[in-house]
C-alpha positions as CSV (number, residue, x, y, z in Angstrom):
1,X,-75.3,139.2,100.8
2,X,-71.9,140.1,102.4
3,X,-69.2,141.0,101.3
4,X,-67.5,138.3,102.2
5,X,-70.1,136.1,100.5
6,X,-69.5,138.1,97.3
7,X,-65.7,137.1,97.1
8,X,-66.1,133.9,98.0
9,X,-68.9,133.4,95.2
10,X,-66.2,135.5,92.7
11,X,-63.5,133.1,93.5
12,X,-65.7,129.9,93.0
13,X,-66.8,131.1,89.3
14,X,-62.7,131.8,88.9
15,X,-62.1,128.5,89.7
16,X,-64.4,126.6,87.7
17,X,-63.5,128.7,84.6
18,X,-59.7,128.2,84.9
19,X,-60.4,124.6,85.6
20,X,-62.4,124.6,82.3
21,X,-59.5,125.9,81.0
22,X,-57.0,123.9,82.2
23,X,-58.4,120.9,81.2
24,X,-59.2,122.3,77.9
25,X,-55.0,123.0,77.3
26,X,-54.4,119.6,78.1
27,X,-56.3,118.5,75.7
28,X,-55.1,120.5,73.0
29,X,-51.7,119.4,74.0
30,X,-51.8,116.4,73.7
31,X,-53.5,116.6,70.1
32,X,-50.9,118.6,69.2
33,X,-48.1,116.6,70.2
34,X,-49.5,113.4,69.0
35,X,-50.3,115.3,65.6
36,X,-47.0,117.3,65.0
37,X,-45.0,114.0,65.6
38,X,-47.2,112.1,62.4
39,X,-46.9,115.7,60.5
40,X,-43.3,116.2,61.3
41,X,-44.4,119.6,62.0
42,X,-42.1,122.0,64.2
43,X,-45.1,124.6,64.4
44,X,-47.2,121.9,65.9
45,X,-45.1,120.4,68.4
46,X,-44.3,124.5,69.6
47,X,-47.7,124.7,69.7
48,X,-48.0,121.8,72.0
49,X,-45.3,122.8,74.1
50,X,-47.2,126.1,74.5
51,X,-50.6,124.8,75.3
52,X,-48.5,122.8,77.8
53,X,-47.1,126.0,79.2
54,X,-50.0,127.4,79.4
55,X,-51.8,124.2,80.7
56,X,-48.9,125.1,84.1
57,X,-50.4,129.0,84.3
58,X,-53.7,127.8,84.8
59,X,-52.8,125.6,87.7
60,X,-50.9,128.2,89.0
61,X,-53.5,130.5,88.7
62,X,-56.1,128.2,90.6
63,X,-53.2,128.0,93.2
64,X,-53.1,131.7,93.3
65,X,-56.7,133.0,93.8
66,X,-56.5,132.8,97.6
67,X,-52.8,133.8,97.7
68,X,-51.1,137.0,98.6
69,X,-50.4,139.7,96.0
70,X,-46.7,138.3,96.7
71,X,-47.4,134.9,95.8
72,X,-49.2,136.2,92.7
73,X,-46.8,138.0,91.2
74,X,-44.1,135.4,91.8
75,X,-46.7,132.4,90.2
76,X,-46.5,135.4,87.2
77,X,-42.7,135.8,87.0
78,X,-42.8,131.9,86.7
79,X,-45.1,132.0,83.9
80,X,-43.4,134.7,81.9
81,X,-39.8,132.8,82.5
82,X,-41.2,129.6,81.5
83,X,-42.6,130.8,78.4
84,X,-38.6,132.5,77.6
85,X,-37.4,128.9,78.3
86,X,-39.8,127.4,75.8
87,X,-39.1,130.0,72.7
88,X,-35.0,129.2,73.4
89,X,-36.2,125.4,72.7
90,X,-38.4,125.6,69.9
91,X,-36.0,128.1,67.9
92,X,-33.4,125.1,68.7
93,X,-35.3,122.5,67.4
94,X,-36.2,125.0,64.2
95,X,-32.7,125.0,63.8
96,X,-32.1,121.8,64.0
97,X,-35.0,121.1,61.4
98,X,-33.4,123.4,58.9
99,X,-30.3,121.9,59.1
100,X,-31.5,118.1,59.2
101,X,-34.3,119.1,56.9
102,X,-38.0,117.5,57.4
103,X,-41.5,117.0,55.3
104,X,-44.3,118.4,57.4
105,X,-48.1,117.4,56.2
106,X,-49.8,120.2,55.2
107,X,-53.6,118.9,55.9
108,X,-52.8,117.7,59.2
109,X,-51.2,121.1,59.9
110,X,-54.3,122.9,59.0
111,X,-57.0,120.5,60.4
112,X,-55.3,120.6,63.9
113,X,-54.7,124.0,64.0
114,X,-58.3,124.8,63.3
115,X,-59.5,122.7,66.2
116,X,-57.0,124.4,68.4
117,X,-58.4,127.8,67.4
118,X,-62.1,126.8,67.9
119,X,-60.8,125.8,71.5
120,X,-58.5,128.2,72.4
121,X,-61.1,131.1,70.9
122,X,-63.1,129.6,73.7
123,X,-60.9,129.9,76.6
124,X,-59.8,133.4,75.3
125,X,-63.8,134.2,75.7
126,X,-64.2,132.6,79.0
127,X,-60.7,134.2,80.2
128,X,-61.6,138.2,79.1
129,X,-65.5,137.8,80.7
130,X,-63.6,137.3,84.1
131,X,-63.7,140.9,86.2
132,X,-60.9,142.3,87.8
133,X,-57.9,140.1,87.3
134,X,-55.1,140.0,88.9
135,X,-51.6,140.1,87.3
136,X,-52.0,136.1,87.6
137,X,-55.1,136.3,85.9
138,X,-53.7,138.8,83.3
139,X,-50.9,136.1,82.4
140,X,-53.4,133.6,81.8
141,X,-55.4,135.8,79.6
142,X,-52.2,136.8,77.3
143,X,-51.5,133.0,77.1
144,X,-54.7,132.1,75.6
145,X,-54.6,135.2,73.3
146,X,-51.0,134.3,71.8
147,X,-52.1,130.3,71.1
148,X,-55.3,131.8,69.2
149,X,-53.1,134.4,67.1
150,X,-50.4,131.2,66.6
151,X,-53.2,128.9,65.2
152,X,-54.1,130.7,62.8
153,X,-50.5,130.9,61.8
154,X,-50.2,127.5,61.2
155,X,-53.6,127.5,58.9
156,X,-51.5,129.7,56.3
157,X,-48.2,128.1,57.1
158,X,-50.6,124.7,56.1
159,X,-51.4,125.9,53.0
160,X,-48.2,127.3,51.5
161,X,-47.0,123.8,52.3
162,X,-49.3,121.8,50.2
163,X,-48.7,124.2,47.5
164,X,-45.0,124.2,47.6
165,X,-44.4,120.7,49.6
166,X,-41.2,122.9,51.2
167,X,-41.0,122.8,55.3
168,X,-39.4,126.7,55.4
169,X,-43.2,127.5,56.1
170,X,-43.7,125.1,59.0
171,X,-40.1,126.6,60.5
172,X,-41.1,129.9,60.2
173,X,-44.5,129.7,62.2
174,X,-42.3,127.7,64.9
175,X,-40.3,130.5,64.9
176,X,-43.1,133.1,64.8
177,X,-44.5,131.3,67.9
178,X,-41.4,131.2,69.8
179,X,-41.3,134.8,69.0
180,X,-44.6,135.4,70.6
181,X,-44.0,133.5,73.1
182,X,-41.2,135.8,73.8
183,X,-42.7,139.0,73.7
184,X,-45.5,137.1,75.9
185,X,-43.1,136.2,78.2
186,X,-41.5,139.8,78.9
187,X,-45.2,141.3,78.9
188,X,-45.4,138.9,82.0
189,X,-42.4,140.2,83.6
190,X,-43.1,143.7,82.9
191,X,-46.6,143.3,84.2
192,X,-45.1,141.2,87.1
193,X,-42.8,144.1,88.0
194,X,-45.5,147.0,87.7
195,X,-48.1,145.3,89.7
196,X,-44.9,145.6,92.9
197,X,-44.9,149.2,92.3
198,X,-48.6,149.8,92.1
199,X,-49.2,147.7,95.4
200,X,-46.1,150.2,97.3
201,X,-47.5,153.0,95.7
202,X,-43.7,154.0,93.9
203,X,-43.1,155.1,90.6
204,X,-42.5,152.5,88.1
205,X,-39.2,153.4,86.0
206,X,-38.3,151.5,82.5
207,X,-35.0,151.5,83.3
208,X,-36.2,149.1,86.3
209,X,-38.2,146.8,84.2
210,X,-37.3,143.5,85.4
211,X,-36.2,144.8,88.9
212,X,-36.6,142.6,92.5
């Protein structure tokens, strides 16, 4: 087989797995959407804008896998800004909870959430068995690895709520998510920017982090 052959054959098994994927965060999305609204859960409707989020970086990654290196990275440093965008708005609507106060359902916090890990455990899985990623690749996997640590999140958040019937534990997980998302997002970036130096073959400085 040539070599061509080879990375033609690598590209196709990329593509089904992010479609897999894609259509998996979709799906989740929605759930969680639909779900967090009857909760009134803030956790679950960050969750839902995150699965959306990442539901974008998947398409952008099927977009990508016959793109330049160029192209790549930008697709990246959409991803990572994106993700920025969405913490600002689900810290906002925390805030706004907190202030306007709410009564988020426990059960329907933990049942969701556990689905949502089973799935995004999946696509986590399917995600790190892929070889040699590129930094668009590596976005995609950090996405999926933040929604499973965030589900799980919600599970505890869940349970302190039935016991206490307070919301401050479905705010706090919203928040805690946002957070990840954050770092998430400037992992992207950082990545993003690293990836430019390796491919010109100069030194990558900290103080440059989030350079052209």
């Amino acid at each position: 087989m040539s070599g061509d052959a080879e990375l033609e054959l690598d590209t196709d098994d990329r593509r089904h797995t992010l479609w897999i994927v894609l259509w998996l965060n979709v799906a989740i999305a929605i759930g969680f959407f639909v779900v967090g609204y009857f909760a009134d859960s803030n956790a679950l409707l960050a969750n839902g804008l995150d699965n959306s989020s990442d539901a974008i970086v998947y398409l952008l990654s099927l977009l990508a896998l016959t793109r330049s290196r160029t192209w790549k990275r930008g697709a990246a440093r959409f991803s990572g800004i994106m993700l920025l965008i969405f913490a600002g708005g689900v810290i906002a609507d925390a805030i706004r909870r907190f202030l306007e106060g709410s009564d988020p359902g426990g059960v329907m916090m933990m049942v969701m959430a556990a689905v949502a890990g089973v799935v995004n455990l999946v696509c986590l899985r399917m995600l790190q068995n892929m070889k040699k990623k590129d930094v668009n690749l590596r976005a995609a996997t950090t996405f999926s690895f933040n929604d499973f640590i965030s589900n799980g999140g919600i599970i505890i958040a869940g349970i302190i709520v039935m016991l206490t019937g307070a919301n401050w534990p479905d705010l706090v997980v919203g928040v805690a998510v946002a957070g990840i998302a954050l770092y998430g997002g400037i992992d992207i970036l950082r990545d993003a920017h690293k990836d430019r130096h390796d491919e010109e073959g100069t030194e990558h400085r900290k103080v440059d982090e989030f350079g052209r």
